[in-house]
C-alpha positions as CSV (number, residue, x, y, z in Angstrom):
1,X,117.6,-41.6,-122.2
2,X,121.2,-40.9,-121.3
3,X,121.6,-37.8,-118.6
4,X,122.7,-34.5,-120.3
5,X,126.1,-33.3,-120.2
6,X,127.3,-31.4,-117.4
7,X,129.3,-28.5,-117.6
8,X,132.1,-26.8,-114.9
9,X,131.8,-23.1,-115.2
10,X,135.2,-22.1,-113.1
11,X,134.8,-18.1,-112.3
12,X,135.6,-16.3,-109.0
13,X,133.0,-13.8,-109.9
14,X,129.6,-14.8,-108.6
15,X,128.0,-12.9,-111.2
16,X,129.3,-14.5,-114.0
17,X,128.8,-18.2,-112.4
18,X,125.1,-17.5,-111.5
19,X,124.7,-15.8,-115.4
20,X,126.2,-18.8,-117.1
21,X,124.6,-21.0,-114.9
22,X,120.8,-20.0,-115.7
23,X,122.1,-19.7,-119.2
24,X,123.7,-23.1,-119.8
25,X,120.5,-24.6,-117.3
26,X,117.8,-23.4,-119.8
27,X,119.6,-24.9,-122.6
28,X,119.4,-28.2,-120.8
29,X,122.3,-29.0,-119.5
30,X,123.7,-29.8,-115.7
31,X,126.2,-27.4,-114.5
32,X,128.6,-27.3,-111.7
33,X,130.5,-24.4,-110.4
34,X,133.7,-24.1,-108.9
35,X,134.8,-20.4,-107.6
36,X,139.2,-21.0,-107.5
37,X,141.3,-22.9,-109.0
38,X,142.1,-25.7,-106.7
39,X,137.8,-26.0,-106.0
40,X,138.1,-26.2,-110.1
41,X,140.0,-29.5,-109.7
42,X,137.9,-31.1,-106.9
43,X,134.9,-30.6,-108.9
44,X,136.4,-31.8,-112.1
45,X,137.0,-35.2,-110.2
46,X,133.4,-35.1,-108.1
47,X,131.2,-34.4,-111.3
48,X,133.4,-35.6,-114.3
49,X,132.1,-33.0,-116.8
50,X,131.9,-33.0,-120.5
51,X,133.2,-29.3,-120.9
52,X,135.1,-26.7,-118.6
53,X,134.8,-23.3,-118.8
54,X,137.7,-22.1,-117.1
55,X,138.2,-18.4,-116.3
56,X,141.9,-17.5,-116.7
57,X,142.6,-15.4,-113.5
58,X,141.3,-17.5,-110.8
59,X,142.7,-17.5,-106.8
60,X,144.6,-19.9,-105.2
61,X,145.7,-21.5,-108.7
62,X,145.3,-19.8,-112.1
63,X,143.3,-21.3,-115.0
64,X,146.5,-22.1,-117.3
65,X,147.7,-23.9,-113.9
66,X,144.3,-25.5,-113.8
67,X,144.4,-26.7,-117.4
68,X,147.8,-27.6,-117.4
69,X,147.3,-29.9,-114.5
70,X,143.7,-31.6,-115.8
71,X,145.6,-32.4,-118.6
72,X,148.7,-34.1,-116.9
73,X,145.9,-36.2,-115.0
74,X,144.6,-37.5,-118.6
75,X,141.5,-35.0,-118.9
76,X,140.3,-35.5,-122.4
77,X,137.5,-33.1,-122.3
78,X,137.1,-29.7,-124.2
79,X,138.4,-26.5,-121.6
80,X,137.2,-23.1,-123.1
81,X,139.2,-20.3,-121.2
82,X,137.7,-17.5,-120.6
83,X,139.4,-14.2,-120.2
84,X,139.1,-10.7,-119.9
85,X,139.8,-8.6,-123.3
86,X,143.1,-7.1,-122.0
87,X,144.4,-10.3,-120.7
88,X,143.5,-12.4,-124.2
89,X,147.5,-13.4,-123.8
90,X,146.9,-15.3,-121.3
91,X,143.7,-17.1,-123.0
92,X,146.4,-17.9,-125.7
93,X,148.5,-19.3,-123.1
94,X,145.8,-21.6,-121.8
95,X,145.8,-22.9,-125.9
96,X,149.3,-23.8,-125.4
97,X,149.0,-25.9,-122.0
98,X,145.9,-28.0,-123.9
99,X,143.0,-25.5,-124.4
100,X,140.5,-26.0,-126.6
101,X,139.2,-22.7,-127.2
102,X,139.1,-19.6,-125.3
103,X,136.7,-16.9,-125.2
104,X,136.8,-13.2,-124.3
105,X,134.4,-10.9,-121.7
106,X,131.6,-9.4,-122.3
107,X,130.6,-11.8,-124.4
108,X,127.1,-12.9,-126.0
109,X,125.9,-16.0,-123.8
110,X,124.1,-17.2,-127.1
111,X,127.8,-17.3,-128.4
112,X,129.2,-19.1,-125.8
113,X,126.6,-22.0,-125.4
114,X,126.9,-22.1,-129.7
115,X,130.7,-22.9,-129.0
116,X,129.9,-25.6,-126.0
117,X,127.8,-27.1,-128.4
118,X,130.2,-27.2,-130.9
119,X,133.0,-28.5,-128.7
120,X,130.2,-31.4,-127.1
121,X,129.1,-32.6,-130.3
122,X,133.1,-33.4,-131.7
123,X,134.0,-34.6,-128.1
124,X,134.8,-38.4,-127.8
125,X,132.1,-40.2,-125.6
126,X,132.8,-40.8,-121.9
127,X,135.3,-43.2,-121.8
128,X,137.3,-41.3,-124.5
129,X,137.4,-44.5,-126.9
130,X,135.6,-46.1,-129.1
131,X,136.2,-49.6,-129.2
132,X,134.3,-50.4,-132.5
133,X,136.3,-48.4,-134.5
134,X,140.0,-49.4,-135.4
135,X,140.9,-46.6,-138.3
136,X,144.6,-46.3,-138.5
137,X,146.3,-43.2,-140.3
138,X,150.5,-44.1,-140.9
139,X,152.3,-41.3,-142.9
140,X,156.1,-42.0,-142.5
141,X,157.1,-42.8,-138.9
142,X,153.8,-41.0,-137.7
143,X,150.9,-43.5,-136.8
144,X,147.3,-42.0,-135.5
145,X,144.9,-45.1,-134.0
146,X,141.5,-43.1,-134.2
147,X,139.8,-45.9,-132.6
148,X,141.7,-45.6,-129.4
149,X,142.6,-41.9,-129.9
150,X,146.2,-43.2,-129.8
151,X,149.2,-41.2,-131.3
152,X,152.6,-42.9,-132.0
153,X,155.5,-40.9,-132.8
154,X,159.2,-42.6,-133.6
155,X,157.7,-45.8,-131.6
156,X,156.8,-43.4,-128.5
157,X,152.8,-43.2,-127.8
158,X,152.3,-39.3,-127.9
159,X,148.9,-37.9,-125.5
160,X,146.9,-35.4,-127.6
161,X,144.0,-33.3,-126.3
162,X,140.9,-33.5,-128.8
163,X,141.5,-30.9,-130.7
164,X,145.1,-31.8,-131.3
165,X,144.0,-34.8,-132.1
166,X,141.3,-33.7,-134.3
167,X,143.4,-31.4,-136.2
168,X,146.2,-34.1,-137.0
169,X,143.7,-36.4,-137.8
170,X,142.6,-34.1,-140.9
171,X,146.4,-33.6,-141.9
172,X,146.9,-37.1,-142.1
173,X,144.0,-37.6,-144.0
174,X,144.9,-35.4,-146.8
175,X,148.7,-35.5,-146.4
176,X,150.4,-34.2,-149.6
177,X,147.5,-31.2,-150.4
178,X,147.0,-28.0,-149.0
179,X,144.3,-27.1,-146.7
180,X,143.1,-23.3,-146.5
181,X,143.1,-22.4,-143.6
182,X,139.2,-21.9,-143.6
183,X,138.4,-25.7,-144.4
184,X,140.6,-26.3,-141.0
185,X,138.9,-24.6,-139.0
186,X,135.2,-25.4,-141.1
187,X,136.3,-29.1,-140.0
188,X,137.7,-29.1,-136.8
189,X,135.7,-26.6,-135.1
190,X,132.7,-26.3,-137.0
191,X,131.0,-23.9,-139.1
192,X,129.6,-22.1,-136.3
193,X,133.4,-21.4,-135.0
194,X,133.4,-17.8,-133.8
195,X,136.5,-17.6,-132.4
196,X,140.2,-16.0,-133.5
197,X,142.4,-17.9,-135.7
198,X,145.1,-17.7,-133.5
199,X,143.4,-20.9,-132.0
200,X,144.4,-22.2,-135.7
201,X,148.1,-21.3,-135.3
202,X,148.5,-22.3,-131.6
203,X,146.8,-25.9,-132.3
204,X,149.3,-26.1,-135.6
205,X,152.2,-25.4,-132.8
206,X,151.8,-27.8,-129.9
207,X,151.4,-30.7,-132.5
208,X,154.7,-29.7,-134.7
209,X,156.5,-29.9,-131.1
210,X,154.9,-33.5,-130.8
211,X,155.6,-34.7,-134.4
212,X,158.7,-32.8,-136.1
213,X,162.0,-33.7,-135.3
214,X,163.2,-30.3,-135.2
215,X,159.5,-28.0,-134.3
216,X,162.0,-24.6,-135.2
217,X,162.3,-26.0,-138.4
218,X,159.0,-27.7,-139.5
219,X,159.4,-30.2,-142.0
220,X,156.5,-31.9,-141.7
221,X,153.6,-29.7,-140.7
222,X,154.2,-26.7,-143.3
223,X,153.0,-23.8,-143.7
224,X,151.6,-22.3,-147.3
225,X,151.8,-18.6,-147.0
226,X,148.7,-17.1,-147.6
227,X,146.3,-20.1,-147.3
228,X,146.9,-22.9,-144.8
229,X,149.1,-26.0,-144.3
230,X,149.5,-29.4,-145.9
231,X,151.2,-32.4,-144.2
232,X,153.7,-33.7,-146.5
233,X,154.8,-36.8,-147.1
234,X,158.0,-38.3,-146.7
235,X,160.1,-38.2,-149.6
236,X,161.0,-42.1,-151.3
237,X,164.5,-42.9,-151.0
């Protein structure tokens, strides 16, 4: 039986990382704490979690400083920031360095451990790749490996983040038809999603500035007022 998941609950406020901890515990997981930001990194590479909870206003290195920089080393796992209610900016910031989710304080614990579920049950297995699969999505010059979780843009391999990846994956899929904005966020985070739909728009952002030639002028990734996006297809010449 494989060992269960571990998650890093990042919080300078001992309260909250003794709270989550019992919390996440009972539910069966392994948990490991870091109390700053640069702690927050030393852990990440000393336990290799499967999820981060990542409190926004952290010393020594904030948690959009932390995020941004798991990300630069390659860290493919979900990071769900967690903010106070009068800072939710900066949660929305943490989306746009390569946040998953983010969630606000106080919240219901039996919230939070339905989103880690959520997040660990669309996560990609350890190693990030799945080497039995080789499922290849090509719309125009855009080419998505879902097998190796691979992203080629114009010739030039593009990182994602999951969710990114997730959420481009879908596009692809149904490039040409319009997807409410409801069935997005149904499919990529689940039907348990609790969370704002800015996570929606700020996902649908960072990949236009990965995939459109010109992200101030979306061509590709379009929006339909009023009920989602569709991917279009390049026109035949």
């Amino acid at each position: 039986m494989p060992d269960p998941p571990t998650i890093l609950v990042v919080d300078d406020e001992q309260s909250y990382r003794q709270a989550l901890s019992v919390a996440l515990e009972r539910e069966g997981f392994l948990v490991d704490v870091a109390a700053d930001g640069v702690e927050a990194i030393e852990r990440f590479e000393a336990s290799r979690p499967a999820l981060v909870l990542l409190d926004v206003m952290l010393p020594r290195m904030s948690g959009v400083d932390v995020c941004r920089e798991l990300r630069a080393r390659g860290a493919r796992v979900p990071i769900l920031m967690v903010t106070a209610r009068n800072a939710e900016i900066d949660a929305v910031v943490g989306l746009e360095v390569g946040a998953d989710d983010y969630v606000t304080k106080p919240f219901r614990l039996r919230e939070l451990i339905a989103r880690v579920r959520a997040h660990l049950r669309r996560a990609p297995s350890t190693d990030g790749r799945d080497e039995g699969s080789s499922d290849v999505i090509e719309v125009g010059d855009v080419r998505l490996d879902v097998g190796r979780h691979e992203l080629v843009v114009r010739g030039t391999t593009v990182a994602l983040p999951l969710r990114e990846f997730e959420l481009l994956e879908l596009l692809l899929e149904n490039a040409g038809r319009v997807l409410p904005r409801d069935v997005i966020i149904d499919r990529v985070w689940g039907p348990n999603y609790y969370g704002d739909t800015k996570t929606l728009d700020v996902h649908v952002k960072r990949l236009r500035a990965k995939v459109e030639p010109d992200p101030a002028h979306p061509e590709r990734i379009v929006t339909v007022r009023g009920v989602g996006y569709r991917y279009e297809r390049p026109r035949e010449t």
